[in-house]
PDB file with one MODEL, atoms N, CA, C and O in Angstrom:
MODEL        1
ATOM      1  N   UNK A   1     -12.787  -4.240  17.669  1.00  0.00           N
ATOM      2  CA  UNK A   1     -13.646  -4.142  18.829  1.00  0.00           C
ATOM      3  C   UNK A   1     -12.776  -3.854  20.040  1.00  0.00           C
ATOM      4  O   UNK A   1     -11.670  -4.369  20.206  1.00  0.00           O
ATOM      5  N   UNK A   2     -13.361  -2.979  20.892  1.00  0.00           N
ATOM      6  CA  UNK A   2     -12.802  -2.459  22.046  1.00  0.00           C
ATOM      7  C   UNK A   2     -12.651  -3.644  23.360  1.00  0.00           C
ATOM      8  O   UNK A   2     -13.223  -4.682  23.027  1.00  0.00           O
ATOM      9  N   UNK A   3     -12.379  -3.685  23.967  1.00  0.00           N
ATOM     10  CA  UNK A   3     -12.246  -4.749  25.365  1.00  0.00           C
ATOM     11  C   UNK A   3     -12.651  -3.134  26.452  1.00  0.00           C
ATOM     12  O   UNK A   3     -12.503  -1.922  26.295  1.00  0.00           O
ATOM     13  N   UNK A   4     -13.176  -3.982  27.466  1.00  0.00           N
ATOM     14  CA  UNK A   4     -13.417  -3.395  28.505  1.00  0.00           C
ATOM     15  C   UNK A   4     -13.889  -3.951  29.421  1.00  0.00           C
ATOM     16  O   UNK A   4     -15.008  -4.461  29.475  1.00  0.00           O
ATOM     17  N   UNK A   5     -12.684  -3.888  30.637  1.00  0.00           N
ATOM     18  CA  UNK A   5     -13.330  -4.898  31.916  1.00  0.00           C
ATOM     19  C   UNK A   5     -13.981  -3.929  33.010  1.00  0.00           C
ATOM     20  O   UNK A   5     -13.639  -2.821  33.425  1.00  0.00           O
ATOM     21  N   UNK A   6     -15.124  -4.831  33.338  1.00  0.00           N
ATOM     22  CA  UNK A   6     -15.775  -4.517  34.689  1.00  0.00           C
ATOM     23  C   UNK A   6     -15.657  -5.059  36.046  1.00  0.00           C
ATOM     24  O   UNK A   6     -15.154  -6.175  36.168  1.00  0.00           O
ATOM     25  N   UNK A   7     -16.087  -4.365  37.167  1.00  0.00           N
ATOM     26  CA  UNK A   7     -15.740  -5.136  38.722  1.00  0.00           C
ATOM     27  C   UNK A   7     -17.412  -5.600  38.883  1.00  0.00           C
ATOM     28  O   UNK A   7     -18.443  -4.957  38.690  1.00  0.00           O
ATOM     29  N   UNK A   8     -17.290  -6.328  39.110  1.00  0.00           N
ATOM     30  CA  UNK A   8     -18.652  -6.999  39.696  1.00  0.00           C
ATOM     31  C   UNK A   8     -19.208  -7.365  41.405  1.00  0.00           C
ATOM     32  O   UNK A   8     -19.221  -8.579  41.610  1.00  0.00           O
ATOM     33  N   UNK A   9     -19.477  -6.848  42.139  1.00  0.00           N
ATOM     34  CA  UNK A   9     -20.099  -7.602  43.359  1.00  0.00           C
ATOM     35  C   UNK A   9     -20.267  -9.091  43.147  1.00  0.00           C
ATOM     36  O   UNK A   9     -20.656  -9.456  42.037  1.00  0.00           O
ATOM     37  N   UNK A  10     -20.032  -9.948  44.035  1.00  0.00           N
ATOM     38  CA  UNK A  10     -20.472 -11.741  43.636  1.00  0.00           C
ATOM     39  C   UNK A  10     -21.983 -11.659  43.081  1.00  0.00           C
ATOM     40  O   UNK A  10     -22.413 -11.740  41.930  1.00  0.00           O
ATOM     41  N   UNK A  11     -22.574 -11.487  44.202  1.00  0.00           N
ATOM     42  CA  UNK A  11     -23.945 -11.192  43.469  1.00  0.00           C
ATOM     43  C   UNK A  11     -24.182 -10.835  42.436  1.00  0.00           C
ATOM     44  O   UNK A  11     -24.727 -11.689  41.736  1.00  0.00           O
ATOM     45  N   UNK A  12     -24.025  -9.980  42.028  1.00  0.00           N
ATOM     46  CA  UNK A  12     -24.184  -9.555  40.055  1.00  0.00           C
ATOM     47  C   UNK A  12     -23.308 -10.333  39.335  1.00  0.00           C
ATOM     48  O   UNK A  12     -23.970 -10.840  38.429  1.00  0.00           O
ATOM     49  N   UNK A  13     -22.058 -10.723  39.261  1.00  0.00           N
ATOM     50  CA  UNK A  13     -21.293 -11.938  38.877  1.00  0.00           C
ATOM     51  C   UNK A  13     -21.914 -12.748  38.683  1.00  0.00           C
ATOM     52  O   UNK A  13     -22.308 -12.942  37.533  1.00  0.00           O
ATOM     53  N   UNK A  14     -22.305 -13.643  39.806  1.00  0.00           N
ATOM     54  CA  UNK A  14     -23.447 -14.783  39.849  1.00  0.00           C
ATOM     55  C   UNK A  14     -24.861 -14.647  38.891  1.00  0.00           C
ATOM     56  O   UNK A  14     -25.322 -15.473  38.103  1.00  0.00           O
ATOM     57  N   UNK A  15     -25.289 -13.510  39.200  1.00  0.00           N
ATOM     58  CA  UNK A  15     -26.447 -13.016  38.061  1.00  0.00           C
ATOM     59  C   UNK A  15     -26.119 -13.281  36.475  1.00  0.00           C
ATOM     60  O   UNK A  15     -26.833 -13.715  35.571  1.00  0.00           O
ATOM     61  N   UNK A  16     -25.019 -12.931  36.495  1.00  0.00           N
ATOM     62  CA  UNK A  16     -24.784 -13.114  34.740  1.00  0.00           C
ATOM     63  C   UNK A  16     -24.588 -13.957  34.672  1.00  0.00           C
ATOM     64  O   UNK A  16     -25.117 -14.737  33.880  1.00  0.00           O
ATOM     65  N   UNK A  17     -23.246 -14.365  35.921  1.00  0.00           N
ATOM     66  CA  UNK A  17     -23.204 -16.299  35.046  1.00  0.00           C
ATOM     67  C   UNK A  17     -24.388 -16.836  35.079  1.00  0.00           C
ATOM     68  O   UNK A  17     -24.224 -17.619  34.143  1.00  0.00           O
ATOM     69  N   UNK A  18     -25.631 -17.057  35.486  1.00  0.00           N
ATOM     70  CA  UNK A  18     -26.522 -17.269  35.560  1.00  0.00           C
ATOM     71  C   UNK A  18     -27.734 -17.342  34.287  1.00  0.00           C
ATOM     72  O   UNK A  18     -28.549 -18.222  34.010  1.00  0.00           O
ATOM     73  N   UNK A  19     -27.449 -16.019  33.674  1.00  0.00           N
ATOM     74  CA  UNK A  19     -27.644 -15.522  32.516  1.00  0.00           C
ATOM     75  C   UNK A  19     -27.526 -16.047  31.249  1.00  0.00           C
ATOM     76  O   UNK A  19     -28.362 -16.308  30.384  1.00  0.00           O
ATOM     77  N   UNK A  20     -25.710 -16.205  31.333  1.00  0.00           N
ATOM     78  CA  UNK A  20     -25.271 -17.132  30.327  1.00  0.00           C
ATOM     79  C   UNK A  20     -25.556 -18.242  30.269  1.00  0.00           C
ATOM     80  O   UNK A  20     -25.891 -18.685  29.170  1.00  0.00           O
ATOM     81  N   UNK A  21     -25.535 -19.038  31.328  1.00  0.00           N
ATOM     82  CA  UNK A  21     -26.073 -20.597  31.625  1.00  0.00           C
ATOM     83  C   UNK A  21     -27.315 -20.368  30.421  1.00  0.00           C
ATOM     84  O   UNK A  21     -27.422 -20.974  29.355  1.00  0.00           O
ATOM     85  N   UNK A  22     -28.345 -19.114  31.058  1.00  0.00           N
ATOM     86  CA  UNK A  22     -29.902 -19.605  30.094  1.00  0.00           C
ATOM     87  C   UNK A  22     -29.513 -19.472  28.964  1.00  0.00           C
ATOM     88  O   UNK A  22     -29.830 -20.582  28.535  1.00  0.00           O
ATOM     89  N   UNK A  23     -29.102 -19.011  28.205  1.00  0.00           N
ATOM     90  CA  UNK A  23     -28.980 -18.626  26.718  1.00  0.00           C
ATOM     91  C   UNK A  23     -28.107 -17.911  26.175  1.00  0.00           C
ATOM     92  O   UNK A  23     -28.226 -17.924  24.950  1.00  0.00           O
ATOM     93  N   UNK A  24     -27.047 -17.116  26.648  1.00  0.00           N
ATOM     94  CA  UNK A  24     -26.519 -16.119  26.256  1.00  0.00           C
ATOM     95  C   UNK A  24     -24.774 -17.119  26.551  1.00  0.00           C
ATOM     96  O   UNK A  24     -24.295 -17.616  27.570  1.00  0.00           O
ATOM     97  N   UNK A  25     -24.247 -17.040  25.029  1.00  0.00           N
ATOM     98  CA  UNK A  25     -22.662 -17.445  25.015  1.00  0.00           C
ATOM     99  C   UNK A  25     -21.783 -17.297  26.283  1.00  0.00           C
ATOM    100  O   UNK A  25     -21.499 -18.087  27.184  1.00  0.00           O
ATOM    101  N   UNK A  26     -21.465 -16.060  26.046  1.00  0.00           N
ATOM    102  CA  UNK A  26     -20.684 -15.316  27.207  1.00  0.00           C
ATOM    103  C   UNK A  26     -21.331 -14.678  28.109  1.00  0.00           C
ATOM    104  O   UNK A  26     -22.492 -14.919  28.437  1.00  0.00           O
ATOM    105  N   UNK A  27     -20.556 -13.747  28.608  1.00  0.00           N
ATOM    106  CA  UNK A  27     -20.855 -12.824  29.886  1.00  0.00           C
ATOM    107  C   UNK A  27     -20.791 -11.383  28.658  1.00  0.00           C
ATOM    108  O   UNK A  27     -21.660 -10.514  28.598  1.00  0.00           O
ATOM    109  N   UNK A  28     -19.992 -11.423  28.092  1.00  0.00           N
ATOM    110  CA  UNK A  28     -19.702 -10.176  27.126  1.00  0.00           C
ATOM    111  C   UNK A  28     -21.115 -10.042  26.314  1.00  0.00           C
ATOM    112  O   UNK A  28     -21.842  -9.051  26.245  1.00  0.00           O
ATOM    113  N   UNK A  29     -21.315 -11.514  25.637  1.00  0.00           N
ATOM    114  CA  UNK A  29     -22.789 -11.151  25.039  1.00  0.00           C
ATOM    115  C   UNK A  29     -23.984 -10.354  25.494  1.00  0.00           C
ATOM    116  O   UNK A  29     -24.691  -9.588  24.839  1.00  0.00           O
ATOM    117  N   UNK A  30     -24.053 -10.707  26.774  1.00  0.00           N
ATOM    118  CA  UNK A  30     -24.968 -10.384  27.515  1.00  0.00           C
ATOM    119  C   UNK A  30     -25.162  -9.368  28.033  1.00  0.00           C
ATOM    120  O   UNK A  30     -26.205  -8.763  28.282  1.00  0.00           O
ATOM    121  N   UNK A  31     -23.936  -9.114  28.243  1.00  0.00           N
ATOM    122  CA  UNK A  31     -23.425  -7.015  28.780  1.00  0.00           C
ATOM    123  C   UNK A  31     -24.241  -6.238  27.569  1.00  0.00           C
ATOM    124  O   UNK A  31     -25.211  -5.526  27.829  1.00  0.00           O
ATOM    125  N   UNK A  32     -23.689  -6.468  26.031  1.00  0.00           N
ATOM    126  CA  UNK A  32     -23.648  -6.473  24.960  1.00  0.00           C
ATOM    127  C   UNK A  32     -25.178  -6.050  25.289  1.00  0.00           C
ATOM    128  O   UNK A  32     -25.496  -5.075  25.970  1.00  0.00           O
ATOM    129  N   UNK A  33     -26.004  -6.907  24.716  1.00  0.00           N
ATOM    130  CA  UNK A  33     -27.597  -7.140  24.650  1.00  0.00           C
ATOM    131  C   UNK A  33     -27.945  -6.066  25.605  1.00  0.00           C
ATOM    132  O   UNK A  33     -28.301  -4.957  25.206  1.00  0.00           O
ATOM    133  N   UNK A  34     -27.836  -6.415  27.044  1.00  0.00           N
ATOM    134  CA  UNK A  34     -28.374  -5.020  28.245  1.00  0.00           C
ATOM    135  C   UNK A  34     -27.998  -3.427  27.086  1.00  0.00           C
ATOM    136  O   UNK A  34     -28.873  -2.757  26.538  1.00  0.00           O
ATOM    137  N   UNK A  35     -26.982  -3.263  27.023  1.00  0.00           N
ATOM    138  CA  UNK A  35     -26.460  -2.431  26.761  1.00  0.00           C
ATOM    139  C   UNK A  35     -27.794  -1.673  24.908  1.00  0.00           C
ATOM    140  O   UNK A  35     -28.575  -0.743  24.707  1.00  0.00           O
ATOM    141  N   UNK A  36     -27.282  -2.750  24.189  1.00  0.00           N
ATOM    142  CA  UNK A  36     -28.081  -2.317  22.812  1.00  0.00           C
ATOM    143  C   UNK A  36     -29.906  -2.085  23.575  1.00  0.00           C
ATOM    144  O   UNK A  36     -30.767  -1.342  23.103  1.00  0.00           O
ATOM    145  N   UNK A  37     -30.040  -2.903  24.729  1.00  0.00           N
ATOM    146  CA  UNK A  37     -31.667  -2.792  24.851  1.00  0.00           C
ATOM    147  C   UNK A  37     -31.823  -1.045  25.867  1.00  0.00           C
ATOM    148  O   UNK A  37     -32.870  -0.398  25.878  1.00  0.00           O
ATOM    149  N   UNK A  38     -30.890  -0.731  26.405  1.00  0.00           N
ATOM    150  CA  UNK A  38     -31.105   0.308  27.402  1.00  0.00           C
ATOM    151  C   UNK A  38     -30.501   1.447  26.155  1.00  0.00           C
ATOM    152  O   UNK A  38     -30.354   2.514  26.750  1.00  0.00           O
ATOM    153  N   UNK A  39     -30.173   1.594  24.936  1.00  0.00           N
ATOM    154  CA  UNK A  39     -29.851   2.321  23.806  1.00  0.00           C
ATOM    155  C   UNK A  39     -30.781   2.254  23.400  1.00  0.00           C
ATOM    156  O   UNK A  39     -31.453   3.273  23.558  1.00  0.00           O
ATOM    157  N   UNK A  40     -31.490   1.048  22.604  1.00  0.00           N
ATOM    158  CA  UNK A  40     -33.445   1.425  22.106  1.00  0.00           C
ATOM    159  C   UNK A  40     -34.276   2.116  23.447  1.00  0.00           C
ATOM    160  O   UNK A  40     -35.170   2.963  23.461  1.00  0.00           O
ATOM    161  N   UNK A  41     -33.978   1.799  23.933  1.00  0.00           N
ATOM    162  CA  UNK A  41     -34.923   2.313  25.256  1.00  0.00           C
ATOM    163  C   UNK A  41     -34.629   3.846  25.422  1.00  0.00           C
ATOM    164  O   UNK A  41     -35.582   4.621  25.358  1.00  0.00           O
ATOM    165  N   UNK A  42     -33.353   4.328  25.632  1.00  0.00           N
ATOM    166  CA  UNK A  42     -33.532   5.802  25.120  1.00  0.00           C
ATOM    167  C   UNK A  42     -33.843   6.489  24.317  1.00  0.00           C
ATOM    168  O   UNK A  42     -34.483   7.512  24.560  1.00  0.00           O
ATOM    169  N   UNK A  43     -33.526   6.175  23.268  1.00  0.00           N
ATOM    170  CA  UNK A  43     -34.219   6.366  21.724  1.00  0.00           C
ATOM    171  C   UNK A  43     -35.806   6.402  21.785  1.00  0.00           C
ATOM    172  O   UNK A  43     -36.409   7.123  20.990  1.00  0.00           O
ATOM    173  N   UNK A  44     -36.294   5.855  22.449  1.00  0.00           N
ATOM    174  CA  UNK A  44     -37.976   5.322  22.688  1.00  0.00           C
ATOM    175  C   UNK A  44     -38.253   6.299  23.689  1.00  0.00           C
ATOM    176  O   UNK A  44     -39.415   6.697  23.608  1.00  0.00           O
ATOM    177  N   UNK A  45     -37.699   6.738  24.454  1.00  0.00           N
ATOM    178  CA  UNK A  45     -38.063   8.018  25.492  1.00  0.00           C
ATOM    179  C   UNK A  45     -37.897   9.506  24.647  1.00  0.00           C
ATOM    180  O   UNK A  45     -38.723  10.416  24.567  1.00  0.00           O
ATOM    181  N   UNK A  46     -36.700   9.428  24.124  1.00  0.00           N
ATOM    182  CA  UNK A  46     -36.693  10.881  22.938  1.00  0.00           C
ATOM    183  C   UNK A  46     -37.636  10.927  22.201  1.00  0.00           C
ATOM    184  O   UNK A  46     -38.092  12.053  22.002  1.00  0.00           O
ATOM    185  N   UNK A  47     -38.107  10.096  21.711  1.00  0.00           N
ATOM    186  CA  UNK A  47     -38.977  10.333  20.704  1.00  0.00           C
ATOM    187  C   UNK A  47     -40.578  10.444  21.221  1.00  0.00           C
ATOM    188  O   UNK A  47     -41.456  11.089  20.650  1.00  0.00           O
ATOM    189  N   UNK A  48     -40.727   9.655  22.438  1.00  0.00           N
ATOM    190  CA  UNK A  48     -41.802  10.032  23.405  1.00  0.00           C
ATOM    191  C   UNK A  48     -42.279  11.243  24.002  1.00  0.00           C
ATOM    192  O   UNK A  48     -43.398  11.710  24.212  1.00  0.00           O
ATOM    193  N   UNK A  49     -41.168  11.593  24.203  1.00  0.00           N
ATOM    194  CA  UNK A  49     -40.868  13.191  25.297  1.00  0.00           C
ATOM    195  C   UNK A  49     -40.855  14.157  23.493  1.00  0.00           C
ATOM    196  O   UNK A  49     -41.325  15.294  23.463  1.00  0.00           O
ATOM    197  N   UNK A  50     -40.475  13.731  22.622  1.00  0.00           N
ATOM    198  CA  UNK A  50     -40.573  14.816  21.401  1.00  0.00           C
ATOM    199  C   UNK A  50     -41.804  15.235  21.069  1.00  0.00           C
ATOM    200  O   UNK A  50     -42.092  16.396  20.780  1.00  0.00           O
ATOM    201  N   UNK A  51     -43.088  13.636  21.128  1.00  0.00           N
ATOM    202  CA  UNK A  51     -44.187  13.116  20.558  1.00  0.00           C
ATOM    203  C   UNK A  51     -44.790  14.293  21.502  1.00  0.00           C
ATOM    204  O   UNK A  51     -45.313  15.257  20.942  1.00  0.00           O
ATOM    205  N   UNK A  52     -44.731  14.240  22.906  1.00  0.00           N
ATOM    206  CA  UNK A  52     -45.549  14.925  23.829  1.00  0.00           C
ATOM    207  C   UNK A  52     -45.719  16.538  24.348  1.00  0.00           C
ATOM    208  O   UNK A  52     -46.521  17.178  25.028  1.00  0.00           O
ATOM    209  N   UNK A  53     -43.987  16.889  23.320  1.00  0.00           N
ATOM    210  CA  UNK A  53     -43.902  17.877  23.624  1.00  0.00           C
ATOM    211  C   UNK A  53     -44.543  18.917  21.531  1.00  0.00           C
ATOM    212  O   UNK A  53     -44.612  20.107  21.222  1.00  0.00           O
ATOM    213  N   UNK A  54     -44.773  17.878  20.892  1.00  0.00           N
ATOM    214  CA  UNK A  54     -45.282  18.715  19.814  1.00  0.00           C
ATOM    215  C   UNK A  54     -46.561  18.921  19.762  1.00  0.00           C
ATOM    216  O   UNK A  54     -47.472  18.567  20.511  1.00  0.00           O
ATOM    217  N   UNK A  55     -46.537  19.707  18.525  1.00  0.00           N
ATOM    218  CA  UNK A  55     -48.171  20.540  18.894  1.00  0.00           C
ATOM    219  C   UNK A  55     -48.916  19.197  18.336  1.00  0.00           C
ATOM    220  O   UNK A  55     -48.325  18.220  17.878  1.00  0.00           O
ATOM    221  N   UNK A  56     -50.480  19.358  18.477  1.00  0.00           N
ATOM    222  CA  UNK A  56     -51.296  18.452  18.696  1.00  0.00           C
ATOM    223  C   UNK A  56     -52.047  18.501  16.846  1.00  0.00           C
ATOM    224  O   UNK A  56     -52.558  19.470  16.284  1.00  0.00           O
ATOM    225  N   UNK A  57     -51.878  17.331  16.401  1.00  0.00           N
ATOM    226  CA  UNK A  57     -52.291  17.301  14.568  1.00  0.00           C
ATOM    227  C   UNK A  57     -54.015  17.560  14.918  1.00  0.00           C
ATOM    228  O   UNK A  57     -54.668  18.514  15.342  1.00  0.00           O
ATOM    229  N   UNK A  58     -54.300  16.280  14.524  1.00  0.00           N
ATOM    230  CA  UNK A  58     -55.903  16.580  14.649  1.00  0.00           C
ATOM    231  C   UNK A  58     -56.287  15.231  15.853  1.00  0.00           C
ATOM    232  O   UNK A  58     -55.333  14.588  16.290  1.00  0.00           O
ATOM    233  N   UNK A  59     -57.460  14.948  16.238  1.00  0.00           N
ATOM    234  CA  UNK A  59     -57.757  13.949  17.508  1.00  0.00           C
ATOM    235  C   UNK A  59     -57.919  13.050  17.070  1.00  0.00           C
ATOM    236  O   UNK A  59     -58.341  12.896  15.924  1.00  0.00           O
ATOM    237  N   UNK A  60     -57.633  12.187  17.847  1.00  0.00           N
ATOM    238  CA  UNK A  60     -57.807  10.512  17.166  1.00  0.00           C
ATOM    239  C   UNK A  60     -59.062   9.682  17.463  1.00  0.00           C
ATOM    240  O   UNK A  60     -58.979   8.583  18.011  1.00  0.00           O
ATOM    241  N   UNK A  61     -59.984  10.118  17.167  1.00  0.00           N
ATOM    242  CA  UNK A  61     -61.350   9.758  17.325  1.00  0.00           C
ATOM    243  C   UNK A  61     -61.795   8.362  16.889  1.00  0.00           C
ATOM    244  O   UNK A  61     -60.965   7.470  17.063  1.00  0.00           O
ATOM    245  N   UNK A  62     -62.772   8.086  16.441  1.00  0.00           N
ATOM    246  CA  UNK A  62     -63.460   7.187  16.318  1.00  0.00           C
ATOM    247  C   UNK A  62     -63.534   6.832  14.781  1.00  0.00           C
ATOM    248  O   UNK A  62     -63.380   5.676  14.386  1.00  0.00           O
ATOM    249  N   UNK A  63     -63.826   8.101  13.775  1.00  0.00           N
ATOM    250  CA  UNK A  63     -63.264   8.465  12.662  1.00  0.00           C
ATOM    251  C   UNK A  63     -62.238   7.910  11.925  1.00  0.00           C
ATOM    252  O   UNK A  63     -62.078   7.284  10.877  1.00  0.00           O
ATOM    253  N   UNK A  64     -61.233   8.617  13.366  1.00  0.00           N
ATOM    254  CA  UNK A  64     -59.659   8.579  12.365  1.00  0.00           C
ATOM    255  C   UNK A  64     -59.501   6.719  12.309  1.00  0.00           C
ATOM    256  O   UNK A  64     -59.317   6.090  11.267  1.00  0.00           O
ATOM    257  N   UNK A  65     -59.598   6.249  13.370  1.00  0.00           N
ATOM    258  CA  UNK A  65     -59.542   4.747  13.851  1.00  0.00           C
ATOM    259  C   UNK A  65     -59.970   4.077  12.516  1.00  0.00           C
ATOM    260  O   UNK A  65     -59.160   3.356  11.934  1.00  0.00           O
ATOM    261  N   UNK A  66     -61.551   4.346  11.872  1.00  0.00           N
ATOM    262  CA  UNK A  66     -62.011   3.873  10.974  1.00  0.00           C
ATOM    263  C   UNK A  66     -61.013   4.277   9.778  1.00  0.00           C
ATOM    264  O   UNK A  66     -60.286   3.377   9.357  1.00  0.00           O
ATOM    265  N   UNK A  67     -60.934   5.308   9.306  1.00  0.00           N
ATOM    266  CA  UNK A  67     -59.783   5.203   8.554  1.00  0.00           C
ATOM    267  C   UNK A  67     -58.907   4.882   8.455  1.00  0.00           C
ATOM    268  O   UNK A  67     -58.469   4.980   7.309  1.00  0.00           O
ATOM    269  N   UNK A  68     -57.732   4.112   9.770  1.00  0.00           N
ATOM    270  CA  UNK A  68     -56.896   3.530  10.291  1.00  0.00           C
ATOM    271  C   UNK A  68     -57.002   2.363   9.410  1.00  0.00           C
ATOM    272  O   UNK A  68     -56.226   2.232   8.464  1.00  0.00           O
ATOM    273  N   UNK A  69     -57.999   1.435   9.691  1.00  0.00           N
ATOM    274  CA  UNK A  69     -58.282   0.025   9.510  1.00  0.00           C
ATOM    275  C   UNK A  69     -58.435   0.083   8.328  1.00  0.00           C
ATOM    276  O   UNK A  69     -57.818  -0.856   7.826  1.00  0.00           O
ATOM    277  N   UNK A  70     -59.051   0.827   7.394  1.00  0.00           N
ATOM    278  CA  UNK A  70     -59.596   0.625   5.756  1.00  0.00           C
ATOM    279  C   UNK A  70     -58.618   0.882   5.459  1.00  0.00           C
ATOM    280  O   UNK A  70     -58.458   0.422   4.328  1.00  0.00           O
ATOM    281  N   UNK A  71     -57.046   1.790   6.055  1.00  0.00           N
ATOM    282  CA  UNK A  71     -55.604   1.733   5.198  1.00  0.00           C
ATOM    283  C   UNK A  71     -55.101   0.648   5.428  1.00  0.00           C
ATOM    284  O   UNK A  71     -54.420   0.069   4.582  1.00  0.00           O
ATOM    285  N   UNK A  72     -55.316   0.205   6.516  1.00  0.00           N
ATOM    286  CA  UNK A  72     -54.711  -1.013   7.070  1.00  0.00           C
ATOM    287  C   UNK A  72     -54.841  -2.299   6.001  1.00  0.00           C
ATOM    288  O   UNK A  72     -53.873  -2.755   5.393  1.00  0.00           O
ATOM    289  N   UNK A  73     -56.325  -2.840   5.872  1.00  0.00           N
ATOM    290  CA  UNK A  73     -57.013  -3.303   5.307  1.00  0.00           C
ATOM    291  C   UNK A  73     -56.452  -3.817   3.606  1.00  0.00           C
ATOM    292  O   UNK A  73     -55.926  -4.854   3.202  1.00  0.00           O
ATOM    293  N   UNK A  74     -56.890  -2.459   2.878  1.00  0.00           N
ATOM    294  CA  UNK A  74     -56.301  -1.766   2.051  1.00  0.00           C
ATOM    295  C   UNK A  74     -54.944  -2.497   1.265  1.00  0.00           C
ATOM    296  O   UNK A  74     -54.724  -3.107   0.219  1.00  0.00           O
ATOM    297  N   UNK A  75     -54.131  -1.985   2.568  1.00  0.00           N
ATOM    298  CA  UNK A  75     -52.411  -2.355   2.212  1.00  0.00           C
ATOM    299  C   UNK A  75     -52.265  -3.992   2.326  1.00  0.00           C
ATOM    300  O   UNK A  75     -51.711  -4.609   1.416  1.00  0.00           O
ATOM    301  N   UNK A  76     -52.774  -4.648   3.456  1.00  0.00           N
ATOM    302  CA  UNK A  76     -52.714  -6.055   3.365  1.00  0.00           C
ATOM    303  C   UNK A  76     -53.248  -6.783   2.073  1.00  0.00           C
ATOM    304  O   UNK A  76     -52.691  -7.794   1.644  1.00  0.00           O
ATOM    305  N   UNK A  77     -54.451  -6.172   1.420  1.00  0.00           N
ATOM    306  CA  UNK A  77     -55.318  -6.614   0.229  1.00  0.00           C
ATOM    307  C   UNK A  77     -53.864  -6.771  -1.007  1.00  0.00           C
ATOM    308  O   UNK A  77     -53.243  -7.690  -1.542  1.00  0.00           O
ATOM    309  N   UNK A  78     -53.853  -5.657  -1.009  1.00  0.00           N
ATOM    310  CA  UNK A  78     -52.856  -4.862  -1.883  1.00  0.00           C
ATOM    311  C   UNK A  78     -51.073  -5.757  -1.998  1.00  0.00           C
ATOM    312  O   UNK A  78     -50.405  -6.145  -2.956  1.00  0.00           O
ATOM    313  N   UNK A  79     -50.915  -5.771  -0.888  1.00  0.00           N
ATOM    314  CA  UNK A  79     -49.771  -6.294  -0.647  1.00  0.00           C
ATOM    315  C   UNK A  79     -48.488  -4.860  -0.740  1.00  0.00           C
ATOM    316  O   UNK A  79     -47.260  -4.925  -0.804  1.00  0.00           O
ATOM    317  N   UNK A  80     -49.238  -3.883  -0.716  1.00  0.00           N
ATOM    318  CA  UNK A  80     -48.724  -2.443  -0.429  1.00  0.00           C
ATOM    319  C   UNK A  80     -48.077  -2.154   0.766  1.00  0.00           C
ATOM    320  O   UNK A  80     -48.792  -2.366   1.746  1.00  0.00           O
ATOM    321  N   UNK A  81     -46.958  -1.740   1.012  1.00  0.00           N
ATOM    322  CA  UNK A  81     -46.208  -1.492   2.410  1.00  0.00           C
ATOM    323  C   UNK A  81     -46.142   0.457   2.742  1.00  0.00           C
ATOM    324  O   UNK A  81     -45.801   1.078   1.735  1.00  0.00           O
ATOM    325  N   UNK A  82     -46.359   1.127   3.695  1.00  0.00           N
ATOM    326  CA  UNK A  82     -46.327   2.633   3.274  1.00  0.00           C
ATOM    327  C   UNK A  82     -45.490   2.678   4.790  1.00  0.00           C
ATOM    328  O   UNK A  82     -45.065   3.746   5.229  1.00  0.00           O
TER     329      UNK A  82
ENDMDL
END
């Protein structure tokens, strides 16, 4: 594992120690965590901005919904995972 130090303002200093106090080991953990959550979070915008920019399947009506739930349904009965 890599090391890498940061400069902090007191204020943001204080914020993390703060942080750690609630729950989080270190200060590193916690960088850590921000860091893996603002990585899903991009990942979750690519695939958003992909979702919005592809062509359109069929509409999600009232229909499809009902068919939604009877797979839904279905798989829980079943104990089926898809």
């Amino acid at each position: 594992m890599g090391t890498m130090n940061i400069s902090l303002p007191d204020a943001l200093r204080d914020f993390v120690d703060e942080q750690v106090k609630r729950g989080y080991g270190t200060s590193s953990e916690y960088v850590r965590e921000l860091i893996r959550e603002d990585r899903e979070r991009l990942h979750l915008r690519e695939l958003l901005l992909a979702g919005a920019a592809s062509k359109a399947a069929a509409p999600a009506d009232s229909a499809y919904f009902k068919r939604l739930r009877t797979r839904v349904r279905a798989a829980r009965t079943t104990g089926a995972r898809r």
